[in-house]
N, C-alpha and C positions, 0 to 999 in steps of 0.2 A: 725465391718466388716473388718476391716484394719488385724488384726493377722492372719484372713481368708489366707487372700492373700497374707500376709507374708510368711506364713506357705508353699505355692504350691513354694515358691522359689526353697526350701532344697529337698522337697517330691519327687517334680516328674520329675522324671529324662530320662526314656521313658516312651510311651505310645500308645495305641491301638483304638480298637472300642466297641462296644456295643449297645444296651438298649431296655430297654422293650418296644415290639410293637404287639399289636393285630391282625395289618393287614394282608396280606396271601402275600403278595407282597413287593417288596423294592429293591433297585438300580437300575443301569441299565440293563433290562431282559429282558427275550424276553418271549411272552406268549407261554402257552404250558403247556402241561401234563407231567408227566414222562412215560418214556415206558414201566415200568413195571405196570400202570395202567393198561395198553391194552393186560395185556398177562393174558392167564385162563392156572397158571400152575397145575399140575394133582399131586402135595404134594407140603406140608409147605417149605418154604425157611426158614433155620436157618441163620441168618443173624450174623456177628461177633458184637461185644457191647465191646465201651471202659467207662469202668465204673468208671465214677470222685470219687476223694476224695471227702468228705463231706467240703462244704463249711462254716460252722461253723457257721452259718447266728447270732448269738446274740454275740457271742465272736467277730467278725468282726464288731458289730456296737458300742458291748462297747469301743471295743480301737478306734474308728473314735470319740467317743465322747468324749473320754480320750486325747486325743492326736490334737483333733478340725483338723481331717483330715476331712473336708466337702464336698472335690466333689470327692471322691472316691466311688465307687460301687459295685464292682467284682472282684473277686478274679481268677489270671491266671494259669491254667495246662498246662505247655509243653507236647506236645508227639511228634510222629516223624510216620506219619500215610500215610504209601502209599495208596492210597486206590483202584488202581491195583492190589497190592499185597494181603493186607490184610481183601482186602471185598469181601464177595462171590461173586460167578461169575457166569452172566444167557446166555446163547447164545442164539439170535432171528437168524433162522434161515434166511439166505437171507440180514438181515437187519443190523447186528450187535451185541454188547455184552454190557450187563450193568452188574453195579459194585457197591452193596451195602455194607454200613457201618452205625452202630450206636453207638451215645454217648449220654451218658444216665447220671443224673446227682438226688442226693438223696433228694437235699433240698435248689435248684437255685430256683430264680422267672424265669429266661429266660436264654437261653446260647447263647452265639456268638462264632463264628468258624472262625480262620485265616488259612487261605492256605499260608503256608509257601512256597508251589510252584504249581501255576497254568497257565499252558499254554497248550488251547486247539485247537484241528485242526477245519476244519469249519464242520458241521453240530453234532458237540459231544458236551453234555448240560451235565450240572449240575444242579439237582435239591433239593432241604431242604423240609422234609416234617418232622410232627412227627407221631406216631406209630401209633394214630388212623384216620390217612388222615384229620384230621379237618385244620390243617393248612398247608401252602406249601407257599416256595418262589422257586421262577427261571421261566424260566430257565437264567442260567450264561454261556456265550457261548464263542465266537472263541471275538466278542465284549469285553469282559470286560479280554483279556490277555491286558497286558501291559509290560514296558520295565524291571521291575522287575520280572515279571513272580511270583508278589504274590496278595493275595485277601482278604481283611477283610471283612467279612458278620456282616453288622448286627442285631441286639438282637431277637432271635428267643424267642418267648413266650413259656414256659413249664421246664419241666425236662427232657426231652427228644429228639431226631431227628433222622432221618435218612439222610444220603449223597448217594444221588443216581448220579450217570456218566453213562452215554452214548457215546460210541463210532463208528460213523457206520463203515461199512466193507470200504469204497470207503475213508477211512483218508487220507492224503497226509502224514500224519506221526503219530505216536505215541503219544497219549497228556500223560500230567502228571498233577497228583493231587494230593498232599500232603498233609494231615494235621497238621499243626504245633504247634498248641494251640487251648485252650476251655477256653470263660472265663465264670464263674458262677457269676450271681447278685443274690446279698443277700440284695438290698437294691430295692422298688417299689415306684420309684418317681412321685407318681400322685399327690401331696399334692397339694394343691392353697394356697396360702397367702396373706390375705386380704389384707396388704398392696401393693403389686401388682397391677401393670396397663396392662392389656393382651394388646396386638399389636392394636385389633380391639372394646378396647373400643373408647369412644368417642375422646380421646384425643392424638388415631392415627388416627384420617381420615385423615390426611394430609402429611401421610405417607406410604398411601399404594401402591405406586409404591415401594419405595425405600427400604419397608422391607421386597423383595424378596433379599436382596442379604445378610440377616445374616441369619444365619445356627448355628442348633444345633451339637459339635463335639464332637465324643468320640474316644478315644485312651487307649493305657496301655502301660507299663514300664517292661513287661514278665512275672511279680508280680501281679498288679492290675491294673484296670479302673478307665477310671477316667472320666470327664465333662468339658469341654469351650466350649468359645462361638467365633465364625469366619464371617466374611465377603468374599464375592465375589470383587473383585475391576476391575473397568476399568483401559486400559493403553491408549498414546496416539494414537494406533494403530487402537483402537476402532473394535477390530477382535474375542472380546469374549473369549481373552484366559482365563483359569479360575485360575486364580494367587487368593489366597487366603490369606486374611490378620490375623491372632492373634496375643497371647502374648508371646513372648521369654519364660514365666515362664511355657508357657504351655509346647508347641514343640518346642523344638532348637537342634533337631536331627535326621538326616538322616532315622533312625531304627526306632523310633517314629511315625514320617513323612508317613511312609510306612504301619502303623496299623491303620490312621485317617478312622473315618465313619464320613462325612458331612450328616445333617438330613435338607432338605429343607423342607419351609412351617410348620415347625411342630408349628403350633397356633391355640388356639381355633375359632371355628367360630364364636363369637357372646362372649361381654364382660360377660357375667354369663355362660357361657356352659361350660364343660369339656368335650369337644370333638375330642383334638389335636390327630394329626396321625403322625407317622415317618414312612409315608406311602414312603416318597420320599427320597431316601440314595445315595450318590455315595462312593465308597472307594479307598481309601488309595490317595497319594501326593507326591511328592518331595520338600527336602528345599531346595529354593533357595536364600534364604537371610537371615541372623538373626543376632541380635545385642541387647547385656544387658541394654544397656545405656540407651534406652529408651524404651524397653523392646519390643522390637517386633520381628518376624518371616514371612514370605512370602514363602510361600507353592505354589505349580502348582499341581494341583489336576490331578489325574489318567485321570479321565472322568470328559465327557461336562454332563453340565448339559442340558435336554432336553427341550424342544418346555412346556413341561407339566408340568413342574418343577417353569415356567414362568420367568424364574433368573434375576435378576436385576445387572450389573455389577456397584457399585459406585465408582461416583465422588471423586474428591480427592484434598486438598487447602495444598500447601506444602509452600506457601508464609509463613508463623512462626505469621500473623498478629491475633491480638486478636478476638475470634470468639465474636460474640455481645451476643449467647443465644446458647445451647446446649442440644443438645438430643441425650440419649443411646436407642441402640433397643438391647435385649439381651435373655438369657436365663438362669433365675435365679434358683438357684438348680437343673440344669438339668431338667425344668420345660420348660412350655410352650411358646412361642415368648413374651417379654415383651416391655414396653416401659419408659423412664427415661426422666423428662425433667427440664433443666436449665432456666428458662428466663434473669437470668440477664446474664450480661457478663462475660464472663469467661478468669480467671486471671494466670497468670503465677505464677507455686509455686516456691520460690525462696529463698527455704531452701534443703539441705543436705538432701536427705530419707533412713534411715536404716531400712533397709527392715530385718525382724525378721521372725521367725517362733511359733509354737505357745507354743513355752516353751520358750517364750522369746531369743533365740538364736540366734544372727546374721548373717546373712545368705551373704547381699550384699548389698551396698552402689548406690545411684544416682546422680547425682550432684546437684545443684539449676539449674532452667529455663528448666530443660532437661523436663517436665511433665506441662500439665496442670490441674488446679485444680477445683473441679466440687462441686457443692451444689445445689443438685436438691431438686426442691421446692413440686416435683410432682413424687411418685414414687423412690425410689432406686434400686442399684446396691447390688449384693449379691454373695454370693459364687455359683460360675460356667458362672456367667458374666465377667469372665479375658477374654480378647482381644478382645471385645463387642468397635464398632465402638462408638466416641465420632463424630456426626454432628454437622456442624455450621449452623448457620440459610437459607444457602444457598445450603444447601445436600449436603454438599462435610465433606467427613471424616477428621477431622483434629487430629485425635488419636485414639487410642487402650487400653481397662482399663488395668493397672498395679495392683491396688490395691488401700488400702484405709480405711476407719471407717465409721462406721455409718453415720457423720458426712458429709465427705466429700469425694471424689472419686477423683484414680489423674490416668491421660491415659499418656501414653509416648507419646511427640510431633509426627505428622508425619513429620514436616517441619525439624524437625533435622537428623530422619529416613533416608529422602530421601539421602542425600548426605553429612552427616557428617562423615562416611568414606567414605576414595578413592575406597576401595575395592568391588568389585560388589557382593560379597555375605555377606556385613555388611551393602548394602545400598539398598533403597529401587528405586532411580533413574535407572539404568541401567534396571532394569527389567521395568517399569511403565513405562517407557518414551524409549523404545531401540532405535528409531531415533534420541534419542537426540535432541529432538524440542526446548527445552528449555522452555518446557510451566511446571507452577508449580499450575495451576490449572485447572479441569477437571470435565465437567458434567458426570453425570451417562449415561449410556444405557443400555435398554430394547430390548431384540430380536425382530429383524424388517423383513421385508417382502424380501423376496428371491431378490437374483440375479440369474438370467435365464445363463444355460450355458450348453453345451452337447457336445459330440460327436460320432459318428458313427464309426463303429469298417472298414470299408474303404466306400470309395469315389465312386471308380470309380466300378462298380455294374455289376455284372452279373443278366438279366431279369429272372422274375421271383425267385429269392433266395431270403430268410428270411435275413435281415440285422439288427444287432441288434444297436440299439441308447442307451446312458449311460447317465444317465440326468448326469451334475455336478454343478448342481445350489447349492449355498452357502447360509448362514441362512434358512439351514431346513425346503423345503417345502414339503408343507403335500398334496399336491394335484398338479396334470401335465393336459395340454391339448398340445399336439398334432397336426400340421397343416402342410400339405405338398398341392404343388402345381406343375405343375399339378394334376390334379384328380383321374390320373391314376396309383391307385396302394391298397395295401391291407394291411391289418393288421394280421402279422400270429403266430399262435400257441398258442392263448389263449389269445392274447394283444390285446388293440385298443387305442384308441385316448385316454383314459386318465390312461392310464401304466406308471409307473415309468419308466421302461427301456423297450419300446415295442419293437417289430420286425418286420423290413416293408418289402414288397415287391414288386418293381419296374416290372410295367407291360409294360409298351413301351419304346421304346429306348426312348432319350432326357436328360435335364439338369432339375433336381429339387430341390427348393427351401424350406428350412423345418426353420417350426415356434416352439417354446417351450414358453408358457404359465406357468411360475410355483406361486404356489402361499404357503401361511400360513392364520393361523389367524391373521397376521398384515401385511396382502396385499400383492400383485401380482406383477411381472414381466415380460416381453414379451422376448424372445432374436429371433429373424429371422436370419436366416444364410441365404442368394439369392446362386442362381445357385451353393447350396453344395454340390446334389450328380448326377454324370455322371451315366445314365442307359445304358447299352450296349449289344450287343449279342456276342460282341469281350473285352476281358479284355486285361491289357496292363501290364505283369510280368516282373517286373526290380529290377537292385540291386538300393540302394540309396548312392549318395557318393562315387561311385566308375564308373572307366570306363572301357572301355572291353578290354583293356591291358594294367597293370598294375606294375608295382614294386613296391617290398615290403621288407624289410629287414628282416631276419628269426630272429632275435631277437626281433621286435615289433609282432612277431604271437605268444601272447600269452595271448589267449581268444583275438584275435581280431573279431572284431564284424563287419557283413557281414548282412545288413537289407534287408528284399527283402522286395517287395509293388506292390500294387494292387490285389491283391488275398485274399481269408478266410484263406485259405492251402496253407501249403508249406512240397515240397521235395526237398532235398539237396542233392548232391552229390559233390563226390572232384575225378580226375581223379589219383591223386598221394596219395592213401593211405596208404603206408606203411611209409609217411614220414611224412603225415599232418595228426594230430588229430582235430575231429569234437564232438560241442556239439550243440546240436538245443533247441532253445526256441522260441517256437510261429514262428514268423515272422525272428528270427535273429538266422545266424549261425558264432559259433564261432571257428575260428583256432587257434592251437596252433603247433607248429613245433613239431614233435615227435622226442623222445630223440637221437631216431638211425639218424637221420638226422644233429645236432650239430657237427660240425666240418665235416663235409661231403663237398659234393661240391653243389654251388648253381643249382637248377632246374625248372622248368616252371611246372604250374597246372594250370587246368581247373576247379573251378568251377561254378555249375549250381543251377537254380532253379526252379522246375515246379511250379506253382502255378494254384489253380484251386477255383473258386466260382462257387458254384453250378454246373449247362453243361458247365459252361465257364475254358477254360485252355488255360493256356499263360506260355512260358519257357524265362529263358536271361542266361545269361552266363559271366564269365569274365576269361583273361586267366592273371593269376597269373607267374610275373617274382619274382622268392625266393630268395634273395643272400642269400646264408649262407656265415658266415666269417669263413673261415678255421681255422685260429688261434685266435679267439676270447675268446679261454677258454686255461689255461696256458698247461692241455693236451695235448692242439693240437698245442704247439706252432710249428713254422714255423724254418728251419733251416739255418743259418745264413753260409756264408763262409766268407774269408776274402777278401776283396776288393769291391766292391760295388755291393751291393743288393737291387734290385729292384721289381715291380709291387705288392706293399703291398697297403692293403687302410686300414682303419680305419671307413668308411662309415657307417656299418652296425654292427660296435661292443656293444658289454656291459659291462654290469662291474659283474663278478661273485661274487658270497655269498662269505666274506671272504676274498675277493682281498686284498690282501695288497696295501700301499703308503707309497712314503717318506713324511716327514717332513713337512708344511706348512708357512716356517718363510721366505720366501724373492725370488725372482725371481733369485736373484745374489748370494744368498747364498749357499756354497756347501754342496751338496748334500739335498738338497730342491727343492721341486715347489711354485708357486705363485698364487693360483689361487685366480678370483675375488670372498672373499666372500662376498665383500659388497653388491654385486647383486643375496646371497641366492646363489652363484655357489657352484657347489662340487667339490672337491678335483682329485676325480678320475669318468671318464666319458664316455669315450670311447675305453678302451685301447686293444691292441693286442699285443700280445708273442710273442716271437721268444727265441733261444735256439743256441747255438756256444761251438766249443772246443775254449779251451784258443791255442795259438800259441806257438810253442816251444823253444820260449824266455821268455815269462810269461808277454809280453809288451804289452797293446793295448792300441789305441784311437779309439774312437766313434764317427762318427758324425752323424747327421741327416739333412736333408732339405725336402724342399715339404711343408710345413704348421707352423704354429704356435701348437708346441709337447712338450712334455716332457717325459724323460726318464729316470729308474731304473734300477741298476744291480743286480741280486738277486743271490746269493749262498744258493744250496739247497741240499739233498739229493735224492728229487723230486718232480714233482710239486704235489701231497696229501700237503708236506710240506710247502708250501707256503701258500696253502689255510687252512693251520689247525684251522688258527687262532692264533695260538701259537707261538709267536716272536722269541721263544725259537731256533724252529725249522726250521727257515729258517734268512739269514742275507741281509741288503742291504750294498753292499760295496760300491756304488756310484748311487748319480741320478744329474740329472740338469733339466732345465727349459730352461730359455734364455742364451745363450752363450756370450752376450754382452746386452749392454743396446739400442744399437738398433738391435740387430739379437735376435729374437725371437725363432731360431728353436735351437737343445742343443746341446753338447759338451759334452764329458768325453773325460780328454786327458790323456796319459802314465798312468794305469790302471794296477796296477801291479796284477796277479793272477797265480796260478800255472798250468803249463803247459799241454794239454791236458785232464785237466778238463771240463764240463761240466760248464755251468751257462747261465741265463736267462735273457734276456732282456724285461723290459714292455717298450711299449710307449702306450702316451695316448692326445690326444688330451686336449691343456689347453685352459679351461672353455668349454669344449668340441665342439671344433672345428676339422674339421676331413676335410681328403685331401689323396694324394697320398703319402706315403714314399721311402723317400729315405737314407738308410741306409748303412755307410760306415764301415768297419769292415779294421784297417792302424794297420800295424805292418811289421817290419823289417824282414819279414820269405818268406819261400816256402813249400809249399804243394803238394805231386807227387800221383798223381794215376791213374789208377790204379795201384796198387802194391800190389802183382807182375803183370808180363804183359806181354803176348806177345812178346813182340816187339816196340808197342808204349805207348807211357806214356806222360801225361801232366800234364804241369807244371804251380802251380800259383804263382804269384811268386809278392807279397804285400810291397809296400812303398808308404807312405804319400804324394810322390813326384814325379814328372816324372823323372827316372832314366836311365842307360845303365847296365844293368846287363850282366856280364861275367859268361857266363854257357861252367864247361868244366867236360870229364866222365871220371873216371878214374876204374881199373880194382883192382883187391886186391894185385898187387903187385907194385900199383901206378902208374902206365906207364899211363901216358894221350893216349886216345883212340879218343878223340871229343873234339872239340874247337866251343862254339857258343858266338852270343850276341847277346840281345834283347834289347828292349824297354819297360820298364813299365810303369804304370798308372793309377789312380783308374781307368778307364775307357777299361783301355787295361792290362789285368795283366795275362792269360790263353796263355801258349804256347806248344805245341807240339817236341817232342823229340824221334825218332824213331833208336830202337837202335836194330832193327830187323834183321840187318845186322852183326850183335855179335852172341855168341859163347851164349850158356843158363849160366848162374850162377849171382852170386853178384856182384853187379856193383857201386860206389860212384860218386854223384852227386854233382858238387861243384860250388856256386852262391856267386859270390864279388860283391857286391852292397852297393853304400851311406856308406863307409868304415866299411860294416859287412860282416865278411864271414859265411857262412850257407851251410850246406852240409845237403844229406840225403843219405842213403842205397836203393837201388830198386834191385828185383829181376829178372831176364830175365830167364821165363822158356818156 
């Protein structure tokens, strides 16, 4: 047996699903006919037929026997099958459109079909039938989409089938159904081998709880099918996730992973019958674990297995302590549920295993103690029992078969499994244990009796209206009872007291109390909820979370979420819509600032919501204060003058796609910020724009106050350029942070740039902190305008310092005409100068200040 298992090392590399099944039925389905049983059309539908290669059925078992490939079985065709596109198309009027296709195949025993892409909307089915309606599986519905959006079916009995889809008119969208491969079996594994123990001879009655959780699996590699064997395992969650245990040699890959068909139950009834069914299939998995070393893999299966399926999750002993006796439960050649049993105690093998293939070729190495080593006295292990659960005498799995010989069988520990890497997808702890209990042993569980739980789609009730109730009781029950008190009330539209999700109707006003009875076949539940639903002839329509006058910052309106309650219905309206965009779902309306409104000015909206249950209608309202930040995108930035500028905030800013930042290396370092990132802060947070010409000395300094800020100089061509993303295209010539090591707000001082140019300032709030700004703009200049003018003209007239400035007008032939002096300051720096009492023409302006002279031209027309 040992080369067997050597051999699956090299071989198989992916894998899929398959196998021969008689039954009409299999995974999770939903009953039902297909809809073009129900139609009497008036001529033959030529249906389109993708026609397999011939599967070569004798040349395919000589080389299996040539080459001791033993649990291979079918052979794979890729194709690439919309079957929207390429299967005829029937339109039911009124109801919808189906869409047939056939593969048809020369000389399989059975074919299986992978949906390379399935994802359907709710009430569109999929049905498998073959051409003379004797067999059928499905329906496969909106239930069996998953996060892959694919589907392994399997093993449909014949050489042929049809894929029938159904879409009704009322989709919520478009489904898709793909075909992605056909695998053909050229191999009819019914055989029995008298050396074989089936599950339910005598020498498993003391296991028949615990042999619901191994499963027969099949997979393929895009080439071929193949056969192992899996278990179900509990975690310490004990929540039924359906993590699934084999052998590394089987699946140890994502693509693999995604083509598994789990076969539950498939065992004969009775130790002489050949009566086994792969009646019960779920498809496909995720890896979540896998590691060579002692050869195991840990799958999360697509789908639960069901109430019917009776699954057993097992126990699990990761203690490493020697089991006293052992038993495999397995599925030998793809054959029927088996059983293996050890009585003595089982030893650590504690040599080197060079795992070969079956031409003798080394494929990969194990260490010693990593495996324990098995000699059953009772029954063997055989090719297609790889990752077939090893129990100890206490039902807890303590390994997975690796491989092995006639003689002897050796499983990879699960105790080294668990936690001999750190890394969570080479161990089998992070998944089996995710609280982190610390417990490394673990009974099994069997699906047990409901937890009662619901709720009512609202509370507070309009009389006489259908109210619909949503059971949400957990462990799948199969049966509800119903109990409301008082007495006064109804059951409507086809429900009553024992409805899964009934509809009641509240007949007199008052407060009532509802009971939920849910049960299974492994018992009952009660949940009462007292004084749950308010009946009224007045309903009470309100927003949740919000009050009825409001601020809001126009940068957080986007998809903000606006809940209303108490009512079935709702209508929404906003009084400002040409500025605020609305999208409605159910109960919630969400705002988002419309683009024309950005950079606008802030404005107030109203709004509302009617809501109505049944005769009952009830309105609320809220009035919405909007700040827009004017210069919160570098567009809009804000225009600076020189001398001190005020009334800016930061309150209500963002940060745009694209923003640039300076540098992150030190609070004090130039031209750097500091932000905390050891608290996960970011860099840039809040910040707002502004925009200035350079002075006509090419000298500034910056200062800022009002908060804890930080600020950037940006040279651009425009701001497109800044936001390009492209460093290329825009430069920072200066930023700061803290101007000192206890002044927190920044500082750029003597800022050389060229003179009436253009450039940008960001401030931004560090670690985003936001306040009022205050913004100084110090340079040794003056500024006159209007110019030209009238008559009057003012003057600004900028120094760092409180100064006396000497302002006197001269004519173009130099003759002083006016003699002034003023007083400057950041605070006081705007003076007036009326020279209206002059002749029109060009006039020079001349200001001695803080030992600069500065002069300007002005025109008097």
């Amino acid at each position: 047996m040992k080369h067997r298992y050597r051999f699956w090392m090299i071989i198989i590399l992916f894998y899929s699903f398959i196998i021969y099944s008689k039954e009409t039925t299999a995974q999770v389905s939903v009953k039902g006919i297909p809809e073009s049983f129900n139609l009497n059309l008036k001529k033959a539908i030529i249906i389109p037929v993708l026609q397999l290669d011939s599967v070569h059925v004798q040349s395919m078992l000589e080389e299996d026997n040539k080459f001791r490939i033993d649990n291979r079985y079918g052979v794979i065709q890729t194709c690439s099958v919309n079957i929207k596109e390429e299967g005829v198309k029937i339109e039911i009027p009124g109801k919808g459109t189906i869409w047939q296709y056939q593969v048809e195949s020369k000389d399989a025993f059975s074919l299986g079909i992978f949906f390379k892409r399935f994802y359907l909307p709710k009430g569109a089915s999929v049905f498998i039938y073959n051409t003379s309606k004797s067999l059928l599986r499905g329906a496969f519905t909106q239930q069996n989409n998953n996060t892959g959006h694919r589907l392994p079916v399997a093993e449909f009995q014949g050489k042929n089938l049809i894929i029938e889809y159904f879409e009704p008119l009322s989709a919520d969208f478009s489904g898709e159904l793909e075909l992605g491969s056909v695998s053909q079996s050229y191999v009819n594994f019914q055989s029995v081998a008298s050396t074989r123990i089936g599950i339910n001879c005598s020498q498993g009655s003391n296991w028949q709880e615990v042999k619901h959780c191994v499963c027969l699996m099949t997979f393929n590699d895009t080439y071929y099918s193949y056969f192992c064997t899996g278990e179900l395992m509990n975690n310490t969650r004990k929540d039924e996730t359906p993590y699934f245990l084999t052998a590394n040699h089987c699946i140890n890959s994502e693509i693999v992973a995604h083509t598994l068909v789990t076969y539950f139950n498939y065992e004969n009834s009775t130790c002489t019958s050949n009566d086994a069914s792969q009646f019960q299939s779920l498809s496909g998995a995720t890896l979540k674990s896998e590691n060579s070393f002692s050869d195991f893999s840990l799958l999360l299966l697509n789908e639960y297995p069901g109430i019917d399926y009776n699954p057993f999750y097992a126990g699990w002993n990761a203690s490493g302590s020697n089991p006293n006796s052992g038993v495999c439960i397995h599925h030998p050649d793809g054959t029927a549920k088996c059983i293996a049993i050890d009585t003595n105690p089982i030893i650590s093998y504690d040599s080197v295993t060079q795992w070969t293939d079956g031409n003798s070729n080394q494929t990969t190495t194990t260490s010693a103690n990593t495996h324990w080593m098995v000699e059953f006295n009772q029954g063997n292990t055989e090719v297609g029992s790889s990752g077939s659960p090893l129990f100890d005498e206490n039902k807890h799995v303590v390994g997975q078969l690796h491989g092995g010989s006639d003689a002897m069988s050796l499983y990879g520990k699960f105790s080294l499994s668990w936690n001999y890497s750190s890394l969570t997808n080479r161990q089998l702890k992070h998944w089996l244990d995710p609280d982190n209990t610390g417990k490394i042993i673990l009974d099994g569980i069997r699906q047990k009796a409901p937890q009662s739980n619901f709720i009512a789609e609202i509370q507070e009730v309009c009389l006489n209206t259908p109210i619909l109730f949503t059971d949400e009781s957990e462990d799948n029950p199969t049966a509800w009872l119903w109990k409301i008190q008082p007495s006064s009330y109804s059951f409507a539209n086809g429900t009553d007291s024992t409805s899964e999700n009934p509809q009641i109707m509240f007949l007199k006003e008052g407060i009532y109390s509802i009971s939920l009875n849910a049960s299974n076949k492994y018992g009952s539940n009660t949940m009462t909820q007292a004084n749950y639903i308010m009946a009224t002839s007045k309903i009470n329509v309100r927003f949740l979370q919000a009050g009825t006058d409001s601020v809001v910052c126009g940068c957080d309106l986007n998809s903000f979420p606006l809940i209303a309650y108490g009512a079935l219905n709702y209508e929404f309206n906003v009084s400002e819509k040409a500025l605020i965009d609305t999208k409605i779902s159910s109960d919630t309306l969400f705002l988002s600032l419309n683009k024309s409104a950005i950079g606008g000015k802030s404005f107030n909206t109203w709004v509302k919501v009617v809501g109505t249950t049944g005769t009952c209608t009830s309105s609320d309202s809220i009035l919405f204060h909007v700040i827009v930040q004017p210069n919160d995108n570098v567009a809009n930035a804000a225009k600076l003058s020189l001398g001190r500028n005020t009334g800016y905030s930061n309150h209500c800013a963002s940060v745009e796609s694209n923003e640039p930042y300076p540098p992150s290396s030190g609070c004090l370092v130039s031209n750097n910020w500091c932000p905390d990132q050891t608290n996960s802060g970011s860099v840039l947070n809040n910040s707002i724009w502004f925009t200035f010409t350079a002075p006509s000395n090419g000298l500034l300094t910056i200062n800022t106050s009002g908060f804890d800020d930080q600020i950037a100089i940006y040279s651009a061509s425009s701001p497109g350029s800044i936001l390009s993303g492209n460093s290329i295209q825009y430069k920072i010539l200066a930023a700061n942070d803290n101007r000192s090591a206890t002044d927190n707000t920044a500082q750029i001082v003597d800022l050389t740039l060229d003179p009436g140019k253009q450039y940008w300032l960001q401030l931004d709030g560090n670690n985003a902190a936001y306040g009022d700004a205050v913004i100084d703009l110090i340079s040794n200049s003056i500024e006159v305008y209007p110019n030209p003018s009238t008559g009057i003209f003012y003057l600004i007239i900028s120094t760092p310092t409180t100064e006396i400035a000497d302002v006197a007008v001269y004519d173009l032939q130099g003759r002083k005409l006016l003699e002034k002096q003023y007083t400057t300051s950041l605070t006081s720096d705007k003076f007036s100068l009326d020279l209206s009492g002059y002749a029109k023409g060009m006039y020079l302006i001349d200001v001695k200040i803080n030992g600069s002279n500065l002069s300007k031209k002005v025109i008097r027309r």
